[in-house]
C-alpha positions as CSV (number, residue, x, y, z in Angstrom):
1,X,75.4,-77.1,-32.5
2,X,72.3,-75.2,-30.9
3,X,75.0,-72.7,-29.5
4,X,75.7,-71.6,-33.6
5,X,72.6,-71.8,-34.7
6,X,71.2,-68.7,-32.5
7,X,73.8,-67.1,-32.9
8,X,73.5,-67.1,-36.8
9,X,69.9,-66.3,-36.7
10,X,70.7,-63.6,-34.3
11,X,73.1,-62.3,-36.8
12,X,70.8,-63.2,-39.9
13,X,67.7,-61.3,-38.5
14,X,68.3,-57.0,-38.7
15,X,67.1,-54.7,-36.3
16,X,64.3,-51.9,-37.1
17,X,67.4,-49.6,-37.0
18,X,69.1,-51.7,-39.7
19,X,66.0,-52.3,-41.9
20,X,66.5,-49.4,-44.9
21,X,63.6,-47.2,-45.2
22,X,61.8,-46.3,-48.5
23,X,60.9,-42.6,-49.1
24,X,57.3,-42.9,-48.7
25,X,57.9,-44.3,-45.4
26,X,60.4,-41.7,-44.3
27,X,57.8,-38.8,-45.8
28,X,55.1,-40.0,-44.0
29,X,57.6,-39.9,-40.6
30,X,58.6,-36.3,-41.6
31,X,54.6,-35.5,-42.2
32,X,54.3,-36.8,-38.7
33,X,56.8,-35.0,-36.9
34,X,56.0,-31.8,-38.5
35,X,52.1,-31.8,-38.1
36,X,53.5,-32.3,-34.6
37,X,55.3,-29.2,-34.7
38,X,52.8,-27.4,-36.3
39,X,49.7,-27.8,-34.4
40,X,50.8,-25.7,-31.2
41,X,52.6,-23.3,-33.6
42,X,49.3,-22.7,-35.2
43,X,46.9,-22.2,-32.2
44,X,49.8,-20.6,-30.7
45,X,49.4,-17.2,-33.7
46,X,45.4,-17.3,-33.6
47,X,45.7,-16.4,-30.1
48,X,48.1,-14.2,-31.1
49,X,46.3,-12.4,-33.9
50,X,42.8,-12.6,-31.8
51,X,44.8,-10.5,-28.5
52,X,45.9,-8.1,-30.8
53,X,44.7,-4.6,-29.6
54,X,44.4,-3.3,-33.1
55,X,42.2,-6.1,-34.1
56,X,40.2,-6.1,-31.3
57,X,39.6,-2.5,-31.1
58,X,38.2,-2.9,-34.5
59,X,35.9,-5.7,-33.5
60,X,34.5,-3.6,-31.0
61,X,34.4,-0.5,-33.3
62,X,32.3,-3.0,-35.6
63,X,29.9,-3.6,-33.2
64,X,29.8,-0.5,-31.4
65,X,28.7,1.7,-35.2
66,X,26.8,-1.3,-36.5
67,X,25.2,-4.3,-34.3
68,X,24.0,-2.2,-30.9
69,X,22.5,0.4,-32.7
70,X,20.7,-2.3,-35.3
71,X,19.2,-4.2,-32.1
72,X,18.4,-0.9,-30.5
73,X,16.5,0.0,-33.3
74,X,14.7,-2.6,-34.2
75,X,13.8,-2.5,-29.9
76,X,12.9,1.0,-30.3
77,X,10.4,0.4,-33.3
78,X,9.1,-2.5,-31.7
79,X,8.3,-1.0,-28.7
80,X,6.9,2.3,-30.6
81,X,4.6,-0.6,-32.6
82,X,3.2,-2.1,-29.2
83,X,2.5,1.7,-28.0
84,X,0.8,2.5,-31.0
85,X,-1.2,-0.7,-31.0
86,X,-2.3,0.0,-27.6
87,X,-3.6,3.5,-28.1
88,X,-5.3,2.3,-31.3
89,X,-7.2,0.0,-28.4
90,X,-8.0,2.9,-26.2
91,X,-9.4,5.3,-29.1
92,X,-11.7,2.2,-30.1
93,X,-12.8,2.3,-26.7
94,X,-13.3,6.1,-26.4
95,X,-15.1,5.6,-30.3
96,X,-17.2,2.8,-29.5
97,X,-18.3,4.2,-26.3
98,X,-19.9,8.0,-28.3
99,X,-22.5,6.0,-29.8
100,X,-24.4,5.7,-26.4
101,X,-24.4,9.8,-25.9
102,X,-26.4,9.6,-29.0
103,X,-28.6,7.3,-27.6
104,X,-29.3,9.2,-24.7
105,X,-29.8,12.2,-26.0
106,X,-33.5,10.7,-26.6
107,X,-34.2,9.3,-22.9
108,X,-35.4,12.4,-22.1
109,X,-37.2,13.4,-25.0
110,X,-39.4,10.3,-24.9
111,X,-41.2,11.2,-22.0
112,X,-42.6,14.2,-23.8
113,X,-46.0,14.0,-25.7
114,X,-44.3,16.5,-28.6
115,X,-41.0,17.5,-29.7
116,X,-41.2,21.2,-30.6
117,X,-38.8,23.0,-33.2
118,X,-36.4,24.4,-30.5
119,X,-35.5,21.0,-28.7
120,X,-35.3,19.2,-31.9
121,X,-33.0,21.7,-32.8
122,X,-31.2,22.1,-29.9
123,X,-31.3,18.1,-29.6
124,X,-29.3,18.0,-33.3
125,X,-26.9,20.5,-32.6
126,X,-25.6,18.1,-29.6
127,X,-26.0,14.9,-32.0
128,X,-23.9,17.0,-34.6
129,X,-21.5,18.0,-31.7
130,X,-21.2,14.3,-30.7
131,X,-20.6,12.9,-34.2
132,X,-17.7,15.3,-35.3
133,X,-16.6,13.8,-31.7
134,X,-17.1,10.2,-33.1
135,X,-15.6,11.1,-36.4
136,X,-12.7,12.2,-35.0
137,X,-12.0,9.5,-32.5
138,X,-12.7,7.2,-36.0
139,X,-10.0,8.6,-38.0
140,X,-7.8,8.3,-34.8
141,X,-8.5,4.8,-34.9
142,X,-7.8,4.0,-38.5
143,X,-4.6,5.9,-38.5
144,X,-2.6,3.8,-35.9
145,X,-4.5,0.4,-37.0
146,X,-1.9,0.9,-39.3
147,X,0.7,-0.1,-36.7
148,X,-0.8,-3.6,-36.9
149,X,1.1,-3.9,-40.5
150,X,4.2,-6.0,-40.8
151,X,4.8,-3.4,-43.0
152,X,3.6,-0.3,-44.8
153,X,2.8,-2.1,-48.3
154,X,1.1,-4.9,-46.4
155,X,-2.1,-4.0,-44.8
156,X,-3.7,-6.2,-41.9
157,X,-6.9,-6.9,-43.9
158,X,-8.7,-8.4,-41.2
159,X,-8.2,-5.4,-38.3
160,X,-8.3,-2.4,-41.2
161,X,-11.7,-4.4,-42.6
162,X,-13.2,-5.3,-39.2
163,X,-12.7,-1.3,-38.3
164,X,-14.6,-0.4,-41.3
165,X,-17.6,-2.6,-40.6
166,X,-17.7,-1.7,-37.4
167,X,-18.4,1.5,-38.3
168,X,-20.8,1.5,-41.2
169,X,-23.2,-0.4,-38.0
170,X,-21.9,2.7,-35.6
171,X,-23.1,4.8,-38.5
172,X,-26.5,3.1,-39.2
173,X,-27.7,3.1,-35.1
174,X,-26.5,6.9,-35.8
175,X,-29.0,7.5,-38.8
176,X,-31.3,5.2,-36.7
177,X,-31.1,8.0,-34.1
178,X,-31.4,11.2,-36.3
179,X,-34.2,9.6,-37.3
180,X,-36.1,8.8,-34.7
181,X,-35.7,12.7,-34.1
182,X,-37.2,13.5,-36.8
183,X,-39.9,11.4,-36.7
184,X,-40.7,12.5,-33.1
185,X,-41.1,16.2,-34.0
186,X,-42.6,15.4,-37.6
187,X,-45.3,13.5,-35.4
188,X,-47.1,16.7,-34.0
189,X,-45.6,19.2,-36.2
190,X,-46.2,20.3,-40.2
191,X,-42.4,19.2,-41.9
192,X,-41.3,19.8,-45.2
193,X,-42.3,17.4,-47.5
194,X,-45.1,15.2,-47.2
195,X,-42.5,12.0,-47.3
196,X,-40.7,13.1,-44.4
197,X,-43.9,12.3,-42.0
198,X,-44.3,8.8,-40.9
199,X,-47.8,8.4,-39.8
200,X,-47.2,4.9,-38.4
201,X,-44.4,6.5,-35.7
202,X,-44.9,5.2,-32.3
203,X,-42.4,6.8,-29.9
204,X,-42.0,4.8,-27.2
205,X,-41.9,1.3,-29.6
206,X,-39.2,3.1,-31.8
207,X,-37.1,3.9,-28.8
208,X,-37.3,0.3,-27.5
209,X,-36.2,-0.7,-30.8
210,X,-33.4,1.5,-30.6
211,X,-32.3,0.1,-27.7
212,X,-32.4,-3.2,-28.3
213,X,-30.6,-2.1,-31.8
214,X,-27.4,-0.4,-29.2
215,X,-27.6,-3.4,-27.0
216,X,-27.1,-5.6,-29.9
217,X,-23.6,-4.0,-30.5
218,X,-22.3,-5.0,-27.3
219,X,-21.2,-8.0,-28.9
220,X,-19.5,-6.7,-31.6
221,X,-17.6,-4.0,-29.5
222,X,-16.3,-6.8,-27.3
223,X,-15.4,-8.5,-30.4
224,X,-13.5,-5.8,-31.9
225,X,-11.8,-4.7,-29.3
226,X,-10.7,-8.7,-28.4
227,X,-9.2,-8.4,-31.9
228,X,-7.1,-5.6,-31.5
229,X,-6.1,-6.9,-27.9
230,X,-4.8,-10.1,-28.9
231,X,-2.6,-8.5,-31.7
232,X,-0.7,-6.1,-29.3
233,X,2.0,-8.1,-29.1
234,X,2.0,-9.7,-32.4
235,X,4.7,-9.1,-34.8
């Protein structure tokens, strides 16, 4: 009795092979063996199509014409905007520096009880000599500050405006100078114009005051200069 009854279920239950399929089931099988297929096939023609020399030599055409000379420009202009900024450093230097040959054009003058019309003469033509010097060295400066722009319709305001202060005091020390000059051989000596004379003139307290007045702008040379140091490398 237990001998037929396995043997009927054996012969009631059907094997996978025997079970009939729906078509979803046998899509989804045919999906599945062809993704299978089709995965090495594809990686197998983007190899393909990538080692082609014809593609390749235009890849490398590409970035031969277009990409290395892009970055080598943009090197080249970067590096020719650090050289620039860097001279603009070393004409402030040389600009800064022509006020003191002003100054000491008087050292030797205040020693003398009088200033008489040849060396106050001869003592302007070498303050003239020096300031066409200093103008020149000023216009250097303000043409490659403009190196400090990101670009040329966007001015650095602080460097271009800390420039231009800078020199309206380089230019008042100047006057201060010419003036002390004046005064000097005005002191003992008929000028024109009664309201060129200053009767209160000392000499020797005007020159310390002068000094003082150059040793002041020290500071603002070193202050200037830090500026323009610290945006060498800037973009």
């Amino acid at each position: 009795m237990e001998v037929c009854l396995r043997g009927w279920q054996a012969k009631a239950m059907p094997t996978n092979d025997e079970i009939p399929r729906g078509p979803n089931q046998a899509g989804s099988d045919s999906a599945a063996s062809g993704a299978k297929q089709i995965k090495p096939n594809t990686l197998s023609d983007a190899v393909g199509v990538l080692s082609n020399p014809f593609l390749l030599l235009v890849l490398g055409s590409a970035i031969t014409y277009f990409l290395v000379p892009r970055f080598q420009h943009n090197y080249e202009e970067r590096s020719s905007r650090v050289g620039a900024r860097k001279e603009c450093l070393s004409q402030f230097l040389l600009y800064s520096n022509l006020r003191w040959q002003e100054f000491y054009l008087t050292v030797p003058l205040v020693v003398e009880a009088k200033l008489d019309i040849n060396s106050y003469k001869d003592a302007l033509q070498k303050l003239s000599a020096i300031r066409i010097q200093r103008y020149d060295a000023f216009a250097k400066v303000r043409a490659l500050a403009l190196s400090f722009r990101q670009s040329p319709n966007q001015p650095n305001t602080y460097i271009e405006e800390t420039l231009v202060q800078y020199a309206k005091d380089i230019d008042n020390i100047s006057n201060e100078i010419a003036r002390w000059l004046k005064d000097f051989h005005c002191l003992t000596y008929q000028c024109i114009g009664e309201e060129q004379t200053n009767p209160y003139f000392d000499p020797h307290a005007s020159f310390n005051a002068l000094e003082v007045r150059m040793v002041e702008l020290l500071k603002k040379d070193d202050d200037v200069a830090r500026v323009l140091a610290n945006s060498i490398v800037a973009p």
